[in-house]
matplotlib code that plots the C-alpha trace (Angstrom):
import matplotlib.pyplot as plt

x = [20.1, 20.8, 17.4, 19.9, 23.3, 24.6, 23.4, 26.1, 29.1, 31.6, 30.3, 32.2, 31.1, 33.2, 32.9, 34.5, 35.0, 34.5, 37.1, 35.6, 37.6, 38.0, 40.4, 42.9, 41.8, 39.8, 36.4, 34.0, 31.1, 29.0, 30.2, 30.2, 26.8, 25.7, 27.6, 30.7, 30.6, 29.3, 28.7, 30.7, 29.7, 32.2, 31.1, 33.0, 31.4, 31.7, 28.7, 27.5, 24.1, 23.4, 24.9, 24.7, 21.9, 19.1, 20.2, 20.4, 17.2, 16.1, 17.9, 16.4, 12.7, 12.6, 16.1, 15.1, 18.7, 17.0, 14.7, 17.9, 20.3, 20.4, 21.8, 24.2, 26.0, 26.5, 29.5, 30.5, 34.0, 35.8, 38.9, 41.3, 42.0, 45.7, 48.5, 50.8, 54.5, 55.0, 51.6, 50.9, 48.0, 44.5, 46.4, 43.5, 40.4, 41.7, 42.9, 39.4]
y = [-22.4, -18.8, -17.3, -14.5, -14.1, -12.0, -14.4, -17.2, -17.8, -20.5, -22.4, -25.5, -28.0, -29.6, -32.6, -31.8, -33.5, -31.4, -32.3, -33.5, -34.6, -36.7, -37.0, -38.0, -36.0, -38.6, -38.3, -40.5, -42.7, -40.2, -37.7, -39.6, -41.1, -37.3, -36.5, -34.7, -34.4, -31.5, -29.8, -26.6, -24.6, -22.1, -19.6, -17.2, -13.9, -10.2, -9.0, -11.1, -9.5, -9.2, -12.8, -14.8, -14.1, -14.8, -17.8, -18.9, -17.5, -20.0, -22.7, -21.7, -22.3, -24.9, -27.3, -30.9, -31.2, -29.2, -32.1, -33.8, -30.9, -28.2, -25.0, -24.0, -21.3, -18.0, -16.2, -13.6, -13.5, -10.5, -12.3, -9.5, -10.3, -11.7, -9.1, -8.7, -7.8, -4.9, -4.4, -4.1, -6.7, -4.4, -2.0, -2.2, -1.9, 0.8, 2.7, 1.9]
z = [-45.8, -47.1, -48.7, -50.2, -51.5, -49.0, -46.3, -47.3, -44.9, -44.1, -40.8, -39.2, -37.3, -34.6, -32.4, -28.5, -25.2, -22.4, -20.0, -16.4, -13.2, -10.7, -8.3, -11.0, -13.6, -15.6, -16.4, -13.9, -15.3, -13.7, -15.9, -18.7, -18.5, -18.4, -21.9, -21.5, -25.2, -27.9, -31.1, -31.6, -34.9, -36.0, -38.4, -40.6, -42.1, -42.8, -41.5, -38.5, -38.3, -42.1, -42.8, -39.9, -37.8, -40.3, -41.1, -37.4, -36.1, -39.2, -37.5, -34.2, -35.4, -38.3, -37.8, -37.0, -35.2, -32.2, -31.1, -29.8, -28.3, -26.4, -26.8, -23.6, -25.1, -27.8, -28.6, -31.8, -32.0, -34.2, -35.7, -37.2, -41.1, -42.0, -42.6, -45.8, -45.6, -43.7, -42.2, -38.5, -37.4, -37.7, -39.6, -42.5, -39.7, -37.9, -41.1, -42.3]

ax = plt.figure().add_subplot(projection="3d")
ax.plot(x, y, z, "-o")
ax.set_aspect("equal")
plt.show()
């Protein structure tokens, strides 16, 4: 939960299958009995280190999700803002 205003963002949670194989490209039971399934959490800010990160190191310490998952993997991901009518994509970043 954001402690202050600027902390607040747009996260997303999504279920996935990760896609194991087999000699047919199925999953086998071994695979399955392992979990080939997770949680992906997308989430969507301005300021990744001013929004984002305090609320996750939060997560990190205090959420009671974390007694039954583990964290395999981290990513920040710059996504270019939408263009208007004659506008090349990053047009407004690079021209700053």
């Amino acid at each position: 939960m954001p402690r202050e205003p600027w902390e607040r963002f747009l996260r997303r949670p999504y279920s996935v299958e990760v896609p194991g194989a087999d000699d047919v490209g199925t999953l086998t039971r071994a695979q399955t009995a392992r979990s080939a399934h997770g949680l992906l959490f997308a989430a969507y800010c301005a300021d990744a280190h001013r929004q984002y990160v305090p609320v996750q190191r939060r997560l990190a310490e205090a959420d009671l999700l974390n007694i039954w998952t583990v964290t395999t993997r981290s990513t920040l991901v710059a996504v270019l803002p939408g263009v208007h009518p004659g506008e090349a994509l990053g047009e407004r970043v690079l021209d700053g």
